[in-house]
N, C-alpha and C positions, 0 to 999 in steps of 0.2 A: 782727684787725689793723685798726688804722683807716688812713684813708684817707689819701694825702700829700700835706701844706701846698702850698696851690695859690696863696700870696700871694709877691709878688716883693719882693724886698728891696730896698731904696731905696743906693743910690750915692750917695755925697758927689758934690759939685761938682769937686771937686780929684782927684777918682779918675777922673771922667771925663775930664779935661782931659789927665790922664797915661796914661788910656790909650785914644786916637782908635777905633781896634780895637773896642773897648767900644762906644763910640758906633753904629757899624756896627751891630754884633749885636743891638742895641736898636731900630734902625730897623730892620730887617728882619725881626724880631717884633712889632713894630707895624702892618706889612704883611701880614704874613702872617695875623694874628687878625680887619683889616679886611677881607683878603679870606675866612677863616671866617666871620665874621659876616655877609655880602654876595655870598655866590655868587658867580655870573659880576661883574667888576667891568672898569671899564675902568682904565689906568693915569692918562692925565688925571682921575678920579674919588678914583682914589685920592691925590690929590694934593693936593686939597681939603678932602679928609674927612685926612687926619693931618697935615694943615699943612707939609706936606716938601715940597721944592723938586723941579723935574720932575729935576736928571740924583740926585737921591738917589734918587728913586725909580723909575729907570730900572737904577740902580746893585744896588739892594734888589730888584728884580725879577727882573738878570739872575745873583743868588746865589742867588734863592730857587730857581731855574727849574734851575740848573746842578747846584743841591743835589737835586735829585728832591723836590721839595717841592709846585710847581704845576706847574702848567702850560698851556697859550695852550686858550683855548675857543670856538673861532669870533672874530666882529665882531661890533661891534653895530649896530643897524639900527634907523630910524623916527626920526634926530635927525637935526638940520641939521648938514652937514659931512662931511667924509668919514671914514667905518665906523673906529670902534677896534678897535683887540683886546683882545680880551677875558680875563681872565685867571681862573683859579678854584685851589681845592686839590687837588692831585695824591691821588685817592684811594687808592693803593697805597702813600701816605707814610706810611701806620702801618694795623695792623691790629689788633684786637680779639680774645680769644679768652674765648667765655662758658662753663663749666661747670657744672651742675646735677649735684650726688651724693644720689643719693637710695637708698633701700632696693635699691629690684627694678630702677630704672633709672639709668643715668647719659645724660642729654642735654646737649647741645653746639652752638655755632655760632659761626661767626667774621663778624665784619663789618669792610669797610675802612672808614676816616678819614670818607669821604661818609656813611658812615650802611647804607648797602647791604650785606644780609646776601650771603655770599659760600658761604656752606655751613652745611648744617644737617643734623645726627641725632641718632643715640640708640642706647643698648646698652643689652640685657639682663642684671641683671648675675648672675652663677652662681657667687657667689663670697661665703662666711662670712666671709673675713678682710679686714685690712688692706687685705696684699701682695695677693692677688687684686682688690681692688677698684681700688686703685691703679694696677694693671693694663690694668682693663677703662676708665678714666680715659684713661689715657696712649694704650692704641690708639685712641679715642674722637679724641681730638685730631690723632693722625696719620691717622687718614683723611679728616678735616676741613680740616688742612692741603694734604694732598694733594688734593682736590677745588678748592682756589684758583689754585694750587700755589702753595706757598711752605714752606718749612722751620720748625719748632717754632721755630727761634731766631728768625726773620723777624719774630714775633708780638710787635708794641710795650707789648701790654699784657694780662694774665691775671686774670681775674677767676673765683674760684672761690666758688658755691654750694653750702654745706655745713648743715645740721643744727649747732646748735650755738654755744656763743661761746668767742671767745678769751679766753684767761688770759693776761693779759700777765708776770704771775707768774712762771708756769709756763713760757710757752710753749708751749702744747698747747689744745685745742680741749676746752671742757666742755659738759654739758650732750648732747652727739653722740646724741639715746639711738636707739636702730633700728640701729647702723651698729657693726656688732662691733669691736673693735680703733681704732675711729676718736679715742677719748680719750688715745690711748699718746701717749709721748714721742715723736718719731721722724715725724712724719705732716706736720707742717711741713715740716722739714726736708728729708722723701721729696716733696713736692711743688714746692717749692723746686726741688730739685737738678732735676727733669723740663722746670719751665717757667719757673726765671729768677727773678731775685731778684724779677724786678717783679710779679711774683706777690699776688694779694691774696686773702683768705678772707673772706667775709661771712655772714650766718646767711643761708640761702633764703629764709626770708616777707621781712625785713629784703628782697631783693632783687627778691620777687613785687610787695611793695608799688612800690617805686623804679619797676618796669614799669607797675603802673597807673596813677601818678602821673604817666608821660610819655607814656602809649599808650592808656590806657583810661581806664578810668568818672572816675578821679580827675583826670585832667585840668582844670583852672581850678581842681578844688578845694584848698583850701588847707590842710584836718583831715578827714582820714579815716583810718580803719581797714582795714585789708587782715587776714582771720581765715582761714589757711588750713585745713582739715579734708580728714588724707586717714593716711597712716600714723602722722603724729604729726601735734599741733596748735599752733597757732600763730598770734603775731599781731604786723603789721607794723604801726608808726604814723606816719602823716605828719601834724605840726605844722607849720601855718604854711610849708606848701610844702616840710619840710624833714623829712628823716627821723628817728624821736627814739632812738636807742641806749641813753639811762639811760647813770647813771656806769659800769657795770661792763658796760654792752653789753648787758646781758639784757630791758631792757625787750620786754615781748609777748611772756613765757615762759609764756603762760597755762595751759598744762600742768601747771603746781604748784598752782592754784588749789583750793582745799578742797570742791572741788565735785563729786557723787553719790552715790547712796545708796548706804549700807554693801554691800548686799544684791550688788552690781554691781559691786562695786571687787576688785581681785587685789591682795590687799596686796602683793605680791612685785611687779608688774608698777605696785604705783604709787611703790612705790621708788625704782625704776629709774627711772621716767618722769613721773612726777607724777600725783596723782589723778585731775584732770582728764583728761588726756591715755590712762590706762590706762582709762578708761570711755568715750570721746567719740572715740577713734582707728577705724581700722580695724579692729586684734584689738577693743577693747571693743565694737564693734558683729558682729562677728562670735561672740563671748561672748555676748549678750544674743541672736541670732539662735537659736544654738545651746541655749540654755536655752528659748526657746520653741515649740520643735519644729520647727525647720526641718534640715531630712534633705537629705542629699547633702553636694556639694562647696558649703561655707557661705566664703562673700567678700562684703567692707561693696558692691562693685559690683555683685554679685545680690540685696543686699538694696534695694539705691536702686535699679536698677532694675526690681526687683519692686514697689516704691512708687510709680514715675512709670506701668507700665503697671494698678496700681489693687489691687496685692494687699494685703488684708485686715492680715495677720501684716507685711507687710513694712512696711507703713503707719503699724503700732502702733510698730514697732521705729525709724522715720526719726522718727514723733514725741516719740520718747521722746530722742533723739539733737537736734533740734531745743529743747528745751526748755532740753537742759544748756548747749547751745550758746549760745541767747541770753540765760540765767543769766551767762553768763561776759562776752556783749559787754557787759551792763547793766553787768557790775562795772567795766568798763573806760569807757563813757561815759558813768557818772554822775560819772567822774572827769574824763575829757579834753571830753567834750561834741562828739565829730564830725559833721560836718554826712550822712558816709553810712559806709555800711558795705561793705564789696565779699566775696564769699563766694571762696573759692578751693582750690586742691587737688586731688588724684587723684577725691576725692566731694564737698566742699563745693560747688562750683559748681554741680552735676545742680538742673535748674530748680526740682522738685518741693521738697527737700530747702530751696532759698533760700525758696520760697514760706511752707512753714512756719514757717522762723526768724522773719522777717518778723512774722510772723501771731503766734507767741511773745510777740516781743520788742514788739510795740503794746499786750500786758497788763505789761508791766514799765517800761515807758519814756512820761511824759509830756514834750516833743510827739512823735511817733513818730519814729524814725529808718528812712530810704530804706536798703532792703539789695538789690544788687546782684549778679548773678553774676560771677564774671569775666568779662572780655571776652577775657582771653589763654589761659584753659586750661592745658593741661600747658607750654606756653612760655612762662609767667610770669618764672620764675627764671632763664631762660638769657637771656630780652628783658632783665630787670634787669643780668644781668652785663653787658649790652655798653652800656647803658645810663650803667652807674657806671665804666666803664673808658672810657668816651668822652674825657670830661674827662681822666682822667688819661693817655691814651695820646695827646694832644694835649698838654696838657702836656711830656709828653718829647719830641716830635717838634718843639715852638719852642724847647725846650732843646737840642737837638742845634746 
């Protein structure tokens, strides 16, 4: 789903004139966005900075305030004259709800309008299908809600992290791979109906990236890559400070990429999922574990961390996973040319693991590219959903 037109449509002269009303609701959206951008503000401040006369904007303040929108924040203090009041954004005037759907887990958190997380968890999920996962989603968010308190309905704005992109075609989600039943007809619309038309879908790295772009390594930067590695693989791009989707949204599907040796690949499992992605994921590295004799309960997180504490076999198998890896970033910034690269996912981040890509990628790449761990960890993609629904659940609350 993309994201919704955040541009305001311009008013004739003659429509304003006819309808005064109009006027109003335009000044006190103008007030309200000076006081988002400006915290604590005073009202003579605000008076100056939008050029409106003191009783309009006595007038704008006493709707915004009556509307549950602000509200008064102390005085202010250290200026000649006696102490203003001080006004800010009502943080409870809209709230946030972030979702993450992944394989084994679904994580969750909501934050209000200020920015401040209000509740945060995660579920286990125990469930092949759809309906069950749907499920374990939906309780996900009412306990979340409940921790605020506030009602599913109360939530201004839903942003959901999924696996996958949208078919606008269709209407259904492609690409979903790990996530059984998740490509059906029906999963929209089951999501929908739970948390409200305002609901939005976006690919997960798509949203890991938008997180480090406002919270971590990517910050100031303006081209980076975000390459998650953990059940499936993936990679997020930020151009020019701006996230790049490609025409059909799949840009950073790097999972289809023609990349490892015959000898390693599940024809079956790279059908499904793309070459890459069937050798360089977790099952592929748990495949490549298991053909070199490692005995027991075999997981891509006992082999990385049998690598960072020094083991031999697990070392060969991280470098071997390392190699493919920065075969694939090369492919990707001999094209875009990013100034870093950030590692991320359930196993891409483990320090050992970024050191070697790293170490890869400066025999492939002249002048060398800085590769980074995450700074956000497993709450990459729920920091992204609340992130990318900021704007838009601000949006609707100066449209109210």
């Amino acid at each position: 789903m993309n994201y919704l037109p955040t541009g305001k449509p311009s008013t004739p002269p003659e429509v304003l004139a006819a309808r005064p009303g109009l006027i109003r609701v335009i000044n006190e959206q103008l007030i309200l966005e000076q006081i988002r951008r400006l915290g604590k503000v005073a009202r003579r401040d605000l008076g100056k900075i939008s050029g409106l006369s003191k009783p309009t904007v006595a007038v704008a303040l006493a709707n915004l305030e009556r509307n549950g929108l602000i509200r008064t924040a102390g005085k202010s203090s250290g200026a000649r004259g006696p102490a203003a009041v001080l006004y800010e954004v009502r943080p409870e005037a809209g709230f946030i709800l972030g979702l993450d759907v992944g394989r084994e887990y679904v994580r969750g958190a909501i934050a209000d309008l200020s920015g401040a997380i209000r509740a945060r968890g995660s579920r286990k999920v125990h469930a092949a299908s759809r309906a069950g996962r749907l499920s374990h989603i939906v309780g996900l968010a009412d306990e979340l809600t409940g921790q605020v308190p506030i009602e599913r309905s109360d939530v201004t704005q839903t942003i959901v992290g999924s696996p996958g992109v949208y078919n606008s075609g269709r209407g259904v989600l492609s690409m979903a791979r790990g996530l059984p039943g998740w490509e059906r007809p029906g999963v929209l619309a089951e999501l929908w109906d739970a948390f409200g038309e305002h609901t939005i879908v976006e690919n997960d790295v798509n949203l890991a990236a938008l997180a480090e772009r406002d919270l971590g390594h990517g910050r100031g930067v303006s081209d980076f890559a975000f390459v998650s590695v953990g059940t499936g693989i993936g990679l997020g791009l930020v151009i020019g400070g701006k996230l790049h989707r490609g025409v059909h949204g799949a840009a950073g599907e790097i999972g289809y990429l023609p990349l490892g040796d015959d000898r390693d690949v599940d024809p079956d499992d790279a059908r499904r999922r793309g070459r890459l992605e069937s050798v360089a994921s977790a099952a592929g590295i748990v495949r490549a574990a298991r053909r070199s004799g490692m005995r027991g309960t075999v997981t891509a997180r006992r082999v990385f961390a049998g690598a960072e504490r020094g083991d031999t076999l697990c070392r060969s198998i991280v470098a071997e996973e390392a190699i493919l890896v920065s075969r694939a970033i090369a492919s990707v910034t001999a094209v875009v040319d990013p100034a870093l690269v950030v590692l991320g996912g359930g196993i891409g981040h483990v320090p050992y693991f970024v050191e070697e890509t790293e170490r890869e990628l400066r025999k492939l790449m002249t002048p060398p590219i800085p590769v980074r761990a995450s700074a956000l960890g497993e709450a990459a993609v729920v920091d992204g959903c609340l992130a990318a629904g900021m704007d838009l659940a601000w949006q609707r609350v100066v449209q109210r």
